[in-house]
C-alpha positions in Angstrom: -20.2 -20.2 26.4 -23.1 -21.9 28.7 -21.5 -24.6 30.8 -23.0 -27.9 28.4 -20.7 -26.4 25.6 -17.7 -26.4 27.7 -18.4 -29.7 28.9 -18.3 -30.9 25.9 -15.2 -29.1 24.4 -13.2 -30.8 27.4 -14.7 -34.0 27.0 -13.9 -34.0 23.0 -10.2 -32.4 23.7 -9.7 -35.5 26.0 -10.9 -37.7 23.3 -8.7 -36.6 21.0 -5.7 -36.4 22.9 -6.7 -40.3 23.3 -7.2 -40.9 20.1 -3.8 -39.2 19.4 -1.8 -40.9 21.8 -3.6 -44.9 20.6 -3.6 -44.1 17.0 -1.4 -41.2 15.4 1.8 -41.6 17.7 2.6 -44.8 17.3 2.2 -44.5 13.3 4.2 -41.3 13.1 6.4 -42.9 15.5 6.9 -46.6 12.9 7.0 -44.2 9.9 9.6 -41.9 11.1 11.6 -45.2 11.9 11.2 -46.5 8.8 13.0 -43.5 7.2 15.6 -43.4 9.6 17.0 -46.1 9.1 16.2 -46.1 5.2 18.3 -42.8 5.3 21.0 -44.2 7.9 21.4 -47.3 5.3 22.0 -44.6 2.6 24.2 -42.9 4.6 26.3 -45.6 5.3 26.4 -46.8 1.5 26.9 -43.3 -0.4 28.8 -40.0 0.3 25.0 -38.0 0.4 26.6 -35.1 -0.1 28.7 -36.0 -2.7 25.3 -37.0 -4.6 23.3 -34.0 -3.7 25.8 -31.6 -5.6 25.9 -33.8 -8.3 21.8 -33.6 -8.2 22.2 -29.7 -7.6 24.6 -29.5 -10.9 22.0 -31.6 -12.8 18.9 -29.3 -12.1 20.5 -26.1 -12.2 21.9 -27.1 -15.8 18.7 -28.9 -17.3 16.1 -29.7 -15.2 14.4 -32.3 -17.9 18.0 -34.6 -16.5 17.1 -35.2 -13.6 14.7 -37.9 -14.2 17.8 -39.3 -16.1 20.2 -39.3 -12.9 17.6 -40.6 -10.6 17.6 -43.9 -12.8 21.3 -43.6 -13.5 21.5 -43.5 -9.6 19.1 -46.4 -9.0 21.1 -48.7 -11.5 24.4 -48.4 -9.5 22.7 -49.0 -6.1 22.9 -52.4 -5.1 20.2 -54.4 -4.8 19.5 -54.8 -1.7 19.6 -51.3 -0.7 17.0 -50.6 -3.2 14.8 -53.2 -1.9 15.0 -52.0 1.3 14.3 -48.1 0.5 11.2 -49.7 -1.2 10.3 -51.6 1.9 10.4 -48.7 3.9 9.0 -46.5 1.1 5.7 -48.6 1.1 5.5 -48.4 4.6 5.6 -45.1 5.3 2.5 -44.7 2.9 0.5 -47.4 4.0 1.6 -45.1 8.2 0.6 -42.0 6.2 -2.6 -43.7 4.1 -3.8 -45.1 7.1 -3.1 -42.3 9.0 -4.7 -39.5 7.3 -7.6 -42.2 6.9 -8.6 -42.3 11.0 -8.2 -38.0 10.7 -10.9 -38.1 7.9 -13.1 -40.4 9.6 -12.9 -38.4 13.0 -13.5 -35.3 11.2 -16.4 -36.5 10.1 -17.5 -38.7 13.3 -16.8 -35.3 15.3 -19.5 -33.1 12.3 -21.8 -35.8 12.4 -21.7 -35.6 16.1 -21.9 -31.7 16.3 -24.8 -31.9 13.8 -27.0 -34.2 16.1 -26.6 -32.3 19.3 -27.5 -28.7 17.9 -30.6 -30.3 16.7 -31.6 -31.4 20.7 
């Protein structure tokens, strides 16, 4: 590997490791919170496990149910746990949207610039 190449290996790995540490981490970091405390506020509200053998009985008897109990479920929640859960479900899409966005466009950022500098 001639010396040019390696400089520029190091220089794009620092790059990166910028880009990850402006953009990706705090968005993984706001989306993780999100569900936190989306699943803490279940937590506190439900017996989760109670629920997830209940949801285990459904599937293993008839899986065509479950979309059945998942409403049944949502229409004994109270309302404003289930606007909440849909707060934070929007917003860890629009983290994960916009996130795999900004990877896309460095992906192709980082061809197009590989492209132009085998053809010097």
């Amino acid at each position: 590997m001639s010396n040019e190449q390696k400089l520029k290996t190091r220089i794009m790995r620092r790059v990166y490791g910028i880009w990850f540490v402006r953009q990706a981490l705090p968005m993984l970091a706001g989306g993780s919170l999100f569900i936190a405390v989306a699943l803490r506020m279940t937590a506190d509200r439900f017996f989760v496990a109670q629920i997830w053998r209940n949801f285990e009985s459904i599937a293993s008897s008839n899986i065509m149910d479950i979309p059945r109990y998942i409403a049944s479920a949502m229409n004994h929640a109270e309302p404003s746990l289930l606007l909440f859960i849909s707060f934070a479900g929007v917003a860890g899409l629009a983290f994960v949207i916009k996130l795999l966005r900004s990877i896309r466009s460095i992906m192709t950022s980082s061809a197009n610039l590989g492209v132009s500098y085998q053809k010097w």
